[in-house]
C-alpha positions as CSV (number, residue, x, y, z in Angstrom):
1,X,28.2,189.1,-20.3
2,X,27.6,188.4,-16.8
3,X,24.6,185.8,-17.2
4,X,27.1,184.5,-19.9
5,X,30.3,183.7,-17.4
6,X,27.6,182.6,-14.9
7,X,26.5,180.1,-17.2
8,X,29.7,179.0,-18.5
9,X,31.3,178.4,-14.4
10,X,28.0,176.3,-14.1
11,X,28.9,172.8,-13.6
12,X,27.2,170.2,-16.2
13,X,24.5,168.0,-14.8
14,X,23.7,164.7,-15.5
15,X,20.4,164.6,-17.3
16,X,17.3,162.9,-14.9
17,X,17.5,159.5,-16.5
18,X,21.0,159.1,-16.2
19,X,21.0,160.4,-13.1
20,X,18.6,157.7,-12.3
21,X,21.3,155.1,-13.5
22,X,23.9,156.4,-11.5
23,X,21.8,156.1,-8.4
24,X,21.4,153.0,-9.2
25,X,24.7,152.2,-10.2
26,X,25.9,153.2,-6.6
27,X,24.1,150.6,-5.1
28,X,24.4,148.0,-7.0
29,X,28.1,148.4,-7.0
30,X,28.5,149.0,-3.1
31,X,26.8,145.8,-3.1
32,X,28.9,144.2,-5.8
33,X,31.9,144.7,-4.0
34,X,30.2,143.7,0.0
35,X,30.1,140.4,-1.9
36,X,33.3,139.9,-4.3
37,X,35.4,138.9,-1.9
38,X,33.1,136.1,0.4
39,X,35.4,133.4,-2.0
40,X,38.5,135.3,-1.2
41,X,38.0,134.2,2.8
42,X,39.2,130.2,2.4
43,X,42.6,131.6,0.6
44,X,43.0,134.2,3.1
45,X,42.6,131.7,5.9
46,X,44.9,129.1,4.3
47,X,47.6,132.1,4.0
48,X,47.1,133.2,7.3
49,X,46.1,130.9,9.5
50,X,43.3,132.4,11.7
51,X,40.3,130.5,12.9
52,X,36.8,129.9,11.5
53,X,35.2,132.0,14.4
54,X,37.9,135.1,13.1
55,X,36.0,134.4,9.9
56,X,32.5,134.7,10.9
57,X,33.7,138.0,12.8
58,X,35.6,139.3,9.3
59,X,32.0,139.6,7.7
60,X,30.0,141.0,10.6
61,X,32.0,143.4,11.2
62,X,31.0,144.8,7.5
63,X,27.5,145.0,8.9
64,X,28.5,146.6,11.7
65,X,30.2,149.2,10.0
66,X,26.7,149.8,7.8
67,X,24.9,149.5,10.6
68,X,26.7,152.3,12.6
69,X,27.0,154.6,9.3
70,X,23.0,154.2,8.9
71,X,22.6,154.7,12.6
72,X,24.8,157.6,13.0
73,X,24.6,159.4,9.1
74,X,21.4,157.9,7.6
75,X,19.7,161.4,7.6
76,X,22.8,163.1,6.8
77,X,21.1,163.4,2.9
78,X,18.2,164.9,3.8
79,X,20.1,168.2,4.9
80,X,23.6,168.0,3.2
81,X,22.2,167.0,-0.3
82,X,22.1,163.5,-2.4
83,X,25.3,164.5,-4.5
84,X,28.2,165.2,-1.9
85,X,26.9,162.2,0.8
86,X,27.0,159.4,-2.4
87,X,30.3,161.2,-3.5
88,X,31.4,161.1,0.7
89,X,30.7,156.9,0.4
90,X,31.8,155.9,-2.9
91,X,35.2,158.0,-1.8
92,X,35.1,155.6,1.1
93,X,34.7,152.8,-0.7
94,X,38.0,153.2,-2.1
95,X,39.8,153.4,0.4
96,X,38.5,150.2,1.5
97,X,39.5,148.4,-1.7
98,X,43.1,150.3,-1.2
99,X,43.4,148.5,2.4
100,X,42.1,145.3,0.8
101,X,45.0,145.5,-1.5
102,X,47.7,146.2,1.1
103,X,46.1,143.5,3.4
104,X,49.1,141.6,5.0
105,X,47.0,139.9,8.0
106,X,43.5,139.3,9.4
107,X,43.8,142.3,11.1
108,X,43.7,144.2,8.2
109,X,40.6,142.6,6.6
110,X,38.8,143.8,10.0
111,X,40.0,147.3,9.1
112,X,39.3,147.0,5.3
113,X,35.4,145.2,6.0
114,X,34.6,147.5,8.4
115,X,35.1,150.7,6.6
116,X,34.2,149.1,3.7
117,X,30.7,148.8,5.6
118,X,30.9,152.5,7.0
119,X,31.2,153.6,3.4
120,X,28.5,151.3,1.8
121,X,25.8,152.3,4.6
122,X,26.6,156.2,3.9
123,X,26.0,155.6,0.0
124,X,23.2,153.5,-0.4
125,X,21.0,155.5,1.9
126,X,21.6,158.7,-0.2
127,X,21.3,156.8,-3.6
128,X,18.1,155.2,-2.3
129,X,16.8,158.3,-1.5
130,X,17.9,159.7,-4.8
131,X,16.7,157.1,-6.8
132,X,13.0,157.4,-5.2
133,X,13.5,160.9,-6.8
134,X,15.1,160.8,-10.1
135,X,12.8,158.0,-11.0
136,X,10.1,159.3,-13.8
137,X,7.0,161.6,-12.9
138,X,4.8,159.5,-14.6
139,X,6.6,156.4,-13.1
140,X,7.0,157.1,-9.4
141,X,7.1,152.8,-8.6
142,X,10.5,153.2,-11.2
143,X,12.6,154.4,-8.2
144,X,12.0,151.1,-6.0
145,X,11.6,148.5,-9.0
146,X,15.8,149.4,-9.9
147,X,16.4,149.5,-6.6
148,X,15.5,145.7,-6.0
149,X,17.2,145.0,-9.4
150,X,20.4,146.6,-8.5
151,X,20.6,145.3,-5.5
152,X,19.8,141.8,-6.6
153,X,22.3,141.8,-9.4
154,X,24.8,143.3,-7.5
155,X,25.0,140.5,-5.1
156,X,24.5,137.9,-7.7
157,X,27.3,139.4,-10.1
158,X,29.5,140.4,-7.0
159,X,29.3,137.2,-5.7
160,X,30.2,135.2,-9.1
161,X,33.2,137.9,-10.1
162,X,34.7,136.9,-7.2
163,X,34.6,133.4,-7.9
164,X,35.4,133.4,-11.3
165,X,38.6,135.9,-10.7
166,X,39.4,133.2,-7.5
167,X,39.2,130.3,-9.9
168,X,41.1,131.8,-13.1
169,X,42.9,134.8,-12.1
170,X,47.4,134.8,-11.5
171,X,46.6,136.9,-8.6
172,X,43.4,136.4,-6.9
173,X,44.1,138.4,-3.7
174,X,44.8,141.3,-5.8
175,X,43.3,141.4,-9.2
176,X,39.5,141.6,-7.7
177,X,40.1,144.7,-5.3
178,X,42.0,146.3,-8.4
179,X,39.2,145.9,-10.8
180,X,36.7,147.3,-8.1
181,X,38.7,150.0,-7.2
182,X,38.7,151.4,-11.4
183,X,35.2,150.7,-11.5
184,X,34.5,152.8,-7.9
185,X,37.0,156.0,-9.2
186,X,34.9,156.0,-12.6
187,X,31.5,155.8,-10.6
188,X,33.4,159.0,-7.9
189,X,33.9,160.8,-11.1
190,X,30.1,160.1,-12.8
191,X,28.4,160.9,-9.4
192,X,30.6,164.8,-9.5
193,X,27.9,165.6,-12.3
194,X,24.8,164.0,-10.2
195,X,21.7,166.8,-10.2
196,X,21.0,167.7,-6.6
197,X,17.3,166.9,-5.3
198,X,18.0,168.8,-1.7
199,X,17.5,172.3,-1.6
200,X,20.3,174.2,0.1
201,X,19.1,176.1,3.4
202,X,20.7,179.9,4.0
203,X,22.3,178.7,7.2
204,X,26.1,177.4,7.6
205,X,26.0,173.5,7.5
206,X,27.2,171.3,10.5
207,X,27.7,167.3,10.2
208,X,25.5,166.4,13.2
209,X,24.4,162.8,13.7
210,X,21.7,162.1,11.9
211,X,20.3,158.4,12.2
212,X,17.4,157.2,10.8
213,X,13.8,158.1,11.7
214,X,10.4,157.1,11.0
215,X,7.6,159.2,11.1
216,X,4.6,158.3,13.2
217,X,1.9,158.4,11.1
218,X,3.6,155.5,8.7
219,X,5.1,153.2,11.0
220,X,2.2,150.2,10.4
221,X,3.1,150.2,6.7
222,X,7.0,150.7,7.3
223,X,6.7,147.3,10.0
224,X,4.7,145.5,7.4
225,X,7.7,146.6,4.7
226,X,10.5,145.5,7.3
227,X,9.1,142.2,7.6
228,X,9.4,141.6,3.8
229,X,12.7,143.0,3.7
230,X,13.7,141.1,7.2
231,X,12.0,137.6,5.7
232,X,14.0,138.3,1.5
233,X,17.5,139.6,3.2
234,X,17.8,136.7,5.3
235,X,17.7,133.8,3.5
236,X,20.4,136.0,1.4
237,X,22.8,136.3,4.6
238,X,21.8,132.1,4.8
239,X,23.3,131.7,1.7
240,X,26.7,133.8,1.9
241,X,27.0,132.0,4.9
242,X,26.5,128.5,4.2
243,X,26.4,128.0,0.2
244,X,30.3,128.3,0.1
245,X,30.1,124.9,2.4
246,X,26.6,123.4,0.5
247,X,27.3,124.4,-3.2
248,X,30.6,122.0,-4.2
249,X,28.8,118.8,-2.5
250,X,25.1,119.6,-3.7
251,X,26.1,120.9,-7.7
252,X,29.4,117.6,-7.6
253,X,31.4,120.1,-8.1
254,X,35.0,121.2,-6.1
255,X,35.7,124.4,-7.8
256,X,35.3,128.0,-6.4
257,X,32.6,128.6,-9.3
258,X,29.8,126.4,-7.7
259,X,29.2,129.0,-4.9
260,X,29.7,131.7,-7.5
261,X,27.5,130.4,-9.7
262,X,24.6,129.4,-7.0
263,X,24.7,133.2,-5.7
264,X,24.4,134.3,-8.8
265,X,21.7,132.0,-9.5
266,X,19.6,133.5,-5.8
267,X,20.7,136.8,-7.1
268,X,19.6,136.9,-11.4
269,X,16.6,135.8,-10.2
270,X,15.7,138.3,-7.6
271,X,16.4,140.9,-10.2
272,X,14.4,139.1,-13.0
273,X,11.3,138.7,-11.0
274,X,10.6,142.4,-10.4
275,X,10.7,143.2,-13.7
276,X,8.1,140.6,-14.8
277,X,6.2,141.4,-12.7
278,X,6.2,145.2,-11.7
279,X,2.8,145.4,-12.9
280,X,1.5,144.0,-9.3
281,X,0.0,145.9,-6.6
282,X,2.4,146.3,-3.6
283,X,0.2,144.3,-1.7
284,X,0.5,141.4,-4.0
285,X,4.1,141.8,-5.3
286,X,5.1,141.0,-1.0
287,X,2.2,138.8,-0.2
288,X,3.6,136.5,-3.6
289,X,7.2,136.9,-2.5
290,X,6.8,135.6,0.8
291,X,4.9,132.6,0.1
292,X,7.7,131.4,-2.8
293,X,9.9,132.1,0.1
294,X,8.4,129.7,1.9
295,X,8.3,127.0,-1.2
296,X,12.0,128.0,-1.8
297,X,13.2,127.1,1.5
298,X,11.5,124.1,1.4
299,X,12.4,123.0,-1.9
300,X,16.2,123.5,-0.7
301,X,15.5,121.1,2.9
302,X,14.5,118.8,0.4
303,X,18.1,118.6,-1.6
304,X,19.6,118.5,1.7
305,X,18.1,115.0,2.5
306,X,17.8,114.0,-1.2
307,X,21.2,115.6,-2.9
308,X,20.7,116.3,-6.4
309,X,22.0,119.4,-8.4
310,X,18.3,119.6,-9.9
311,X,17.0,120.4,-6.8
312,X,19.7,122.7,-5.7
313,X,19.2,125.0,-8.6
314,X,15.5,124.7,-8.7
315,X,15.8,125.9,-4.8
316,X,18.7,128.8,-5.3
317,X,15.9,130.0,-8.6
318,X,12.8,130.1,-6.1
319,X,14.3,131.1,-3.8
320,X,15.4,134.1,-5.7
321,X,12.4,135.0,-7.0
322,X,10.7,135.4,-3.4
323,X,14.0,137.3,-2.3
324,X,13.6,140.1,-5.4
325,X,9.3,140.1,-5.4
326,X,9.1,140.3,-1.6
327,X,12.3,143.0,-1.7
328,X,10.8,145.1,-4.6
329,X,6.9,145.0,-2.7
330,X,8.9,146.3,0.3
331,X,10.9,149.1,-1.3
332,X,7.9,150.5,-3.3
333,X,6.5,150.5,-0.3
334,X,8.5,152.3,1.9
335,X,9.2,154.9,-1.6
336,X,4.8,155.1,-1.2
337,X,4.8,155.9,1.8
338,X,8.1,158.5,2.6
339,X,7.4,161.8,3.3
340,X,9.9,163.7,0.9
341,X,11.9,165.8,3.7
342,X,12.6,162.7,5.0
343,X,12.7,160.2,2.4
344,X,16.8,159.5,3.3
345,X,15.8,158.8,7.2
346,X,13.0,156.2,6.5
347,X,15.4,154.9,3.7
348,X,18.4,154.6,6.3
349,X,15.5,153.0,8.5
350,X,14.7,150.7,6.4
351,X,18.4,149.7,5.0
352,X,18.9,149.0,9.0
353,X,16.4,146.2,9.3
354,X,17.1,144.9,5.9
355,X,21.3,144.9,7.0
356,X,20.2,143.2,10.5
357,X,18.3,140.5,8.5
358,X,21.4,139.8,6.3
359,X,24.0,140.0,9.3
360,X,22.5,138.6,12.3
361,X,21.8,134.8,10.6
362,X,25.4,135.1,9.5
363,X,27.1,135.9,12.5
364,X,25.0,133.2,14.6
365,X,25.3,130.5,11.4
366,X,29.0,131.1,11.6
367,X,28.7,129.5,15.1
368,X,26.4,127.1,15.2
369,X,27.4,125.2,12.3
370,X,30.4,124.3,14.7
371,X,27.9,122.6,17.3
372,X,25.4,121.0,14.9
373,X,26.3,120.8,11.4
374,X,25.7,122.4,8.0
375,X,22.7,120.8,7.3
376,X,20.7,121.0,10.6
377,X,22.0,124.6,10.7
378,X,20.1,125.5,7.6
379,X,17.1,123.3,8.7
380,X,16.8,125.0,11.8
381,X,17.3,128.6,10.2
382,X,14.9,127.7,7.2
383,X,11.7,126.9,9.5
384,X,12.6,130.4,10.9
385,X,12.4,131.7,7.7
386,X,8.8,130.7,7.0
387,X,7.7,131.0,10.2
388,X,8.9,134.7,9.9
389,X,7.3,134.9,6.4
390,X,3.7,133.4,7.4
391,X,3.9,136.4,10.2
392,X,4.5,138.9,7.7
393,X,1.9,137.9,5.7
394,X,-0.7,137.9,8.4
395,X,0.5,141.6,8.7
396,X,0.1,142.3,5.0
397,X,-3.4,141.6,5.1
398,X,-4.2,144.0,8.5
399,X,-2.0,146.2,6.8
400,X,-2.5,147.0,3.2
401,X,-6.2,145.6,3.0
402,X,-7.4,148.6,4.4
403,X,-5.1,150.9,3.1
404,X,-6.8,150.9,-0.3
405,X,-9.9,152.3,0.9
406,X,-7.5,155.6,2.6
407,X,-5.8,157.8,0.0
408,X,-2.4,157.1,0.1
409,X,-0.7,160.4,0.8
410,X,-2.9,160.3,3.8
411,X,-0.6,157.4,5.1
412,X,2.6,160.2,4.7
413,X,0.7,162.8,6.0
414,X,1.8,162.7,9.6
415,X,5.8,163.6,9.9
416,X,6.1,163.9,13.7
């Protein structure tokens, strides 16, 4: 009778695909809703009146507050479990959307970015951890393959929901945080029934600050997977940053839906490319990313002196597919390497270099634009891009040449 009532009180648990899902669902939400409002800004301005520099400081401070959440709680998983960190951000999240839809000033999109960022960085480093271990036995690439499609789709479908809603809906300040805020309760509610990965210790349980580590003995690899990360997630932050000023004149076009439809263009893309081609050795799936990179960026100086829509699109769909074949070489990469007690540090690690590439062109686009332009800005910013991507591809081959011949949990071996 007593084994009985134990096993009726015992929560339900998600079975291990769906808990896979979810994982993924986490992150590809978070990101969905980091870029939903980026065509809410221009309205915003035009009802309050702040500056373009106010702006530029509205979206960095998002990557701030990720930046400090991975920094200060990016191991916080590791100890505390997968299930009640994820549950921790998602319940974060909305409370961001319930600022966003109370905003009254630009002092309360600071507030509403910023924890929206706090809450994003505490969720996707426990559901990238998680989704390295719900992904299949047989399958263990799985875990970073949905994490680069999630991700990709989330900013590509985030980014075009906002547009669309800005274009179409009564209320277009309102009607976007509303629908994200059902869709985040629903996911709050899903992620209750998660399975937990963590074992509990025997002790009491402290929140210390945990940031994120990597362990010696994989830091060659982990550089070689920050570069492709560094190279993919920047030409992403190029794009939120300037597309919205590039799109309408490059696709003849003065509706909200051109940069909509262009970041969701860069983002369908860098989801469809990993799954075609998740056959490929790491090694080949960055190497192959960066160099499209590198023909993407090109492809897209080339419409700025030559404007043609053909061109833009071509640019926005190559560009994408280096962004999510370079991002999916450098997540299975990092999920290769991991040890698993510290899978949610080197995750946070890794989500730290891949939110500094996004952020930092931003913030110093949102600048320099003022002092030279649009289109030298992006010139000057895509050379840096293939410069950076020739480097990590230099490092790819010192790198993972020689790994093959070393069996790879020797590369994981070393956690000190």
């Amino acid at each position: 009778m007593h084994e009985s009532d134990s096993t009726l009180a015992r929560p339900r648990r998600l079975a291990r695909g769906a808990a896979f899902a979810v994982s993924a669902a986490v992150i590809g939400l978070c990101l969905a809703a980091a870029t939903a409002p980026a065509p809410l800004y221009k309205l915003y301005q035009a009802q309050w009146g702040f500056s373009t520099p106010a702006l530029t400081l509205v979206y960095a401070v998002y990557c701030v507050g990720v930046l400090v959440a991975l920094l200060l709680f990016g191991r916080l998983s590791d100890s505390w479990g997968r299930r009640p960190v994820i549950i921790a951000g998602l319940v974060g999240l909305l409370a961001a959307m319930a600022v966003f839809l109370n905003a009254y000033s630009v002092s309360w999109l600071f507030v509403a970015r910023g924890l929206q960022g706090l809450a994003t960085g505490i969720a996707i480093s426990a559901a990238g951890a998680a989704l390295l271990e719900f992904a299949p036995p047989a399958e263990p690439g799985r875990g970073g393959l949905l994490n680069a499609v999630a991700s990709s789709l989330g900013v590509g479908c985030g980014g075009l929901f906002g547009a669309v809603l800005v274009q179409f809906s009564p209320s277009p300040l309102v009607v976007p945080f509303a629908v994200l805020a059902v869709l985040v309760a629903a996911l709050v509610v899903t992620a209750a029934f998660l399975p937990e990965t963590v074992a509990r210790g025997s002790g009491p349980r402290r929140l210390r600050f945990a940031g994120p580590r990597v362990p010696r003995g994989i830091r060659a690899p982990f550089v070689l997977s920050g570069l492709g990360i560094t190279a993919a997630w920047a030409n992403v932050g190029l794009y939120q940053s300037l597309v919205p000023t590039l799109a309408p004149a490059l696709l003849r076009s003065q509706t909200y839906l051109a940069a909509g439809l262009a970041i969701f263009a860069l983002g369908g893309a860098s989801a469809v490319a990993p799954l075609l081609l998740k056959a490929r050795a790491t090694s080949t799936l960055i190497a192959g990313g960066l160099v499209t990179l590198v023909a993407g960026v090109a492809i897209m100086a080339l419409s700025l002196e030559f404007p043609a829509p053909v061109l833009f699109i071509a640019a926005s769909l190559v560009i994408g597919t280096g962004v999510g074949t370079s991002m999916v070489g450098s997540i299975r990469l990092v999920g290769e390497i991991a040890p698993p007690t510290h899978r949610a540090s080197v995750m946070a690690a890794f989500y730290v270099v891949a939110y500094c590439a996004i952020s930092v062109p931003a913030v110093i686009v949102g600048f320099l634009v003022r002092e030279i332009g649009t289109t030298a800005t992006f010139q000057l910013f895509a050379a840096t891009i293939a410069l950076l991507s020739l480097t990590a591809l230099a490092v790819n081959r010192q790198v993972l040449r020689p790994a093959r011949k070393t069996p790879a949990p020797a590369l994981a071996r070393d956690r000190n």
